[in-house]
C-alpha angles and dihedrals in degrees: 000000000000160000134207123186095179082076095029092164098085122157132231092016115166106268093254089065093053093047090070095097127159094272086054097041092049089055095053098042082059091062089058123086087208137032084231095058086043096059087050091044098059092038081063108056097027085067083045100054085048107263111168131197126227101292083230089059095052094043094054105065089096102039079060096047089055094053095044086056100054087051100055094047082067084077092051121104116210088204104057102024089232137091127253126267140320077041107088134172105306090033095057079048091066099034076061092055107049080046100063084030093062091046086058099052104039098041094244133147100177093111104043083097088057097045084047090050093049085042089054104036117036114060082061095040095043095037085235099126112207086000087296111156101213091141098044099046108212133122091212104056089056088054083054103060091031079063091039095056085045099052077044091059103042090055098050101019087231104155091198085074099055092047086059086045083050084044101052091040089054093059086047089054104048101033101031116032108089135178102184094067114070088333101287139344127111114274118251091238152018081251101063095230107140141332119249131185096241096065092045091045093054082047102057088042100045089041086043088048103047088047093063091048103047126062140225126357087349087056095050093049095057077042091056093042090054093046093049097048097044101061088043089057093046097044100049095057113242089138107075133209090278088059089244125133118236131204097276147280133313136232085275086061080250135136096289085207081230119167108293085237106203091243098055082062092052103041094067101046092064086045089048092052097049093048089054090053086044098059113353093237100174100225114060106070084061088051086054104047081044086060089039089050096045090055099045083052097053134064099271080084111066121214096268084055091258116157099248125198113212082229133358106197128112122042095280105056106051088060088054103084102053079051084069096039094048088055097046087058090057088052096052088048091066096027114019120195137187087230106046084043085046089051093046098048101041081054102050090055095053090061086045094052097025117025107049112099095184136327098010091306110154136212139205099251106074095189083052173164100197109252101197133331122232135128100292106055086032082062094041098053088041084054088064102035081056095053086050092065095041094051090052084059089241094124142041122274103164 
């Protein structure tokens, strides 16, 4: 079920949802601290009391998808297995991803033959051999395309998927993990020039997600790896008193107060939950509703309750914000919540009223209007329409 203010004139809704009226709103929003937190708020228990959106609306998620997708494939080169310009490496990693992703989730095996083609072409196309990014030089991007080849292979059940991801996790691993530097964490670059909270992040959920689909010793090492990485991130302080993650870390091994960039909030959620599934440790599912609840508080969140990006320019922002929604939807898989279903939806349809410039064609600024269309916000606003049809329960998340 559903609500949708941004169509607030529905007909036949239950009583209790037409006995919300101003006097009564007013009432409740008295009871938020943030206009943010309100809108959720109200989402919430709108959905509670038994609000329902148009039936068309629900019904239609996938049918956009589907056309978003088809949309975003008119970027894709057969020839090289990536998507044109601004998209560059970690951002073809992730259109990779939504698109194996979608297929999970709507049932659907029209795109195997695309995630074969990149499997098969790029490395030799890019120079990256096995997604490693030698030339590029970041950590990071190699924790992209390890999650891209298994949300790959947990779409197809190609094994051949999950060895690359291995594969990509083992260079990590060796190259990139350090102790002699603040006392653990993966180091940003091949440089060795800072530690940041994205390529750790990608690290304790790559390493959390091959350990729950592996077995046996190969299945307690990733394990290791996550529960190593996990108290080292904690502990070190990248996530601040609002529990919000900044940037990364200073030269003092510190809380370097960097931009609370939208992503750093969703990747580790998805590491959090499948840590949780790895090894049940109590704990970590409150750690990430904590980090949920702080975003939907602070100003990433607008007063409508749209996902908002501090700035959008360049080729790497405008991806940030379906990373969060991606990994919300992971969260709401193993704890489902009125709220976080209430957040996801309002914002899909946002994207869906406010954000298409034609043809399915999606911006950066999911309140609207649409900026520019290419690859990666395509990807980003795909990443939320997809969540929209996981959190009604339509599609598959397991």
């Amino acid at each position: 079920m559903k609500i949708d203010l941004l169509r607030p004139k529905v007909i036949g809704l239950p009583a209790i949802c037409q006995s919300l009226q101003a006097h009564k709103v007013i009432r409740l929003l008295s009871r938020c601290t943030t206009k943010p937190q309100c809108a959720v708020l109200l989402l919430g228990i709108a959905m509670v009391a038994g609000c329902e959106a148009p039936p068309a609306q629900v019904a239609t998620y996938t049918q956009d998808a589907s056309s978003g997708v088809t949309k975003l494939q008119s970027w894709y080169s057969s020839s090289t297995g990536e998507y044109a310009s601004p998209s560059g490496w970690w951002n073809n990693a992730n259109s990779i991803t939504v698109l194996a992703n979608y297929e999970k989730v709507a049932n659907d095996n029209s795109y195997y033959s695309t995630l074969a083609n990149t499997f098969n072409v790029t490395p030799g196309a890019s120079g990256n051999a096995n997604f490693i990014n030698h030339t590029r030089d970041y950590f990071d991007d190699d924790g992209w395309w390890a999650l891209a080849w298994i949300a790959a292979y947990d779409s197809t059940g190609n094994s051949s998927y999950l060895s690359m991801a291995e594969t990509v996790f083992s260079n990590i691993a060796t190259n990139g993990w350090d102790t002699t530097t603040c006392g653990g964490g993966v180091w940003w670059n091949y440089s060795k020039s800072g530690k940041n909270a994205i390529p750790n992040e990608l690290f304790l959920d790559v390493a959390a997600k091959l350990a729950n689909r592996t077995t046996g010793s190969t299945s307690a090492g990733y394990l290791n790896w996550a529960k190593t990485e996990w108290p080292w991130f904690k502990a070190v302080g990248l996530i601040n008193s609002n529990n919000l993650i900044n940037d990364g870390l200073n030269s003092s091994c510190t809380n370097n107060g960097g931009t609370e960039w939208t992503y750093n909030q969703g990747v580790i959620l998805g590491g959090l939950v499948e840590l949780y599934q790895a090894d049940q440790d109590p704990t970590l599912l409150p750690q990430a509703n904590a980090i949920v609840n702080a975003v939907l508080s602070s100003s990433l969140v607008n007063s409508s309750g749209i996902l908002v990006e501090s700035d959008v320019s360049g080729g790497d922002h405008p991806q940030f914000k379906g990373i969060f929604l991606r990994n919300i939807m992971a969260l709401y898989r193993v704890a489902p919540s009125p709220a976080i279903q209430a957040f996801v939806e309002n914002n899909a349809n946002s994207i869906l009223a406010h954000d298409d410039s034609t043809g399915s064609a999606f911006g950066a600024l999911w309140q609207g209007p649409p900026d520019s269309n290419d690859a990666t916000r395509q990807t980003s606003a795909l990443d939320a329409i997809i969540a929209g049809i996981a959190v009604q329960g339509s599609g598959r998340l397991d």
